[in-house]
C-alpha positions in Angstrom: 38.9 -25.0 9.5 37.9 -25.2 5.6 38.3 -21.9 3.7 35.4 -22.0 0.7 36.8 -18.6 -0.9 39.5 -15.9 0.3 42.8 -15.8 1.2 45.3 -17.3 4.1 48.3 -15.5 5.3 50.7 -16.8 7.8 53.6 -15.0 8.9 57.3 -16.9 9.9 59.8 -14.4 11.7 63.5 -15.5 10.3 66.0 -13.5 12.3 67.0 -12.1 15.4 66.3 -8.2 13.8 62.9 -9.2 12.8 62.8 -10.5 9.6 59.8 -11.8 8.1 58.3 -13.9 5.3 54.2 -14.0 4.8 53.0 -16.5 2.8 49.7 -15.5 1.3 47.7 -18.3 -0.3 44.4 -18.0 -2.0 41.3 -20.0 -2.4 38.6 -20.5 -4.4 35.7 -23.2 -4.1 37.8 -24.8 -1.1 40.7 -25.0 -2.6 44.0 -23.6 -2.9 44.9 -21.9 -6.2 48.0 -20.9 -7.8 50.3 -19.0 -7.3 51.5 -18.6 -3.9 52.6 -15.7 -2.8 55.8 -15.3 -0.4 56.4 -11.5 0.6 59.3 -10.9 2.4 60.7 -8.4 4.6 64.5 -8.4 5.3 66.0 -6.1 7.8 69.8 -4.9 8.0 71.1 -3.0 11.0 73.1 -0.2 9.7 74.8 2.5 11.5 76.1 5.3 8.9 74.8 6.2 5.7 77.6 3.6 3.9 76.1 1.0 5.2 72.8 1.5 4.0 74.2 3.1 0.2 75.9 -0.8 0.4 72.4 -2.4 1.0 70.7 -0.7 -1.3 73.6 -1.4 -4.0 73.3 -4.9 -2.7 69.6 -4.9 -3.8 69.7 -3.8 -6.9 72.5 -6.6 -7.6 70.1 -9.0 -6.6 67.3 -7.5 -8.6 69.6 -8.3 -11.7 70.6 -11.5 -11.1 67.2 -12.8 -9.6 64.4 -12.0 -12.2 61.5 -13.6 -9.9 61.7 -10.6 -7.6 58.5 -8.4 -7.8 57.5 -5.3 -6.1 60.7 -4.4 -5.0 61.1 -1.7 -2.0 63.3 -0.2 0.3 61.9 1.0 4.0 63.3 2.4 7.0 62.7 2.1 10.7 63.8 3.9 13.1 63.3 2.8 17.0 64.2 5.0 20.0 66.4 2.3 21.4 68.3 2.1 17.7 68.5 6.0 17.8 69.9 6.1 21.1 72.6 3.4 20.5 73.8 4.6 17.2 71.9 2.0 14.3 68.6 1.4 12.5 67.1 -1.0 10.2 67.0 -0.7 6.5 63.8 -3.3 5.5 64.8 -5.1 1.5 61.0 -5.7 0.8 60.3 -7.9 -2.2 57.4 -10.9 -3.6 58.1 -14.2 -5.1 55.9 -16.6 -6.3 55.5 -20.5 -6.4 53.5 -22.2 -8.8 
């Protein structure tokens, strides 16, 4: 299928806790511009609230040393089988993109 004008997005899952990476790609008169975009969502199991103050401090490290991160955000998700056996996820959502 040919797109004329819009925008693709195709999602890979990298990890066993659900990890994702979307690339977006736009298009314009049939074909692709630049940039792509690659938005990714990482997840961490964590059980206490030190492991999650060490993912978030882990973060920001990478914040500093990587200036190609963009909209950088932190989620949480809670599950009722995670709440019942002690952990839940804390998501390290960021964008890069390739020119």
């Amino acid at each position: 299928m040919k797109i004329g004008y819009g925008s693709s997005e195709k999602t890979e899952i990298l990890d066993d806790n659900g990890s994702t990476e979307a690339t977006i790609t736009q298009f314009y008169d049939g074909k692709q511009s630049r940039p792509v975009r690659h938005r990714y969502r990482i997840k961490r199991k964590v059980t206490s609230h030190l492991e999650e103050e060490e993912v978030f401090k882990e973060f920001m490290r990478e914040r500093l040393t990587d200036k190609t991160i963009l909209d950088p955000a932190i989620e949480f998700e809670y599950s009722p089988k995670g709440v019942k056996e002690g952990y839940y996820f804390v998501i390290k959502c960021y964008t890069k993109l390739e020119y």
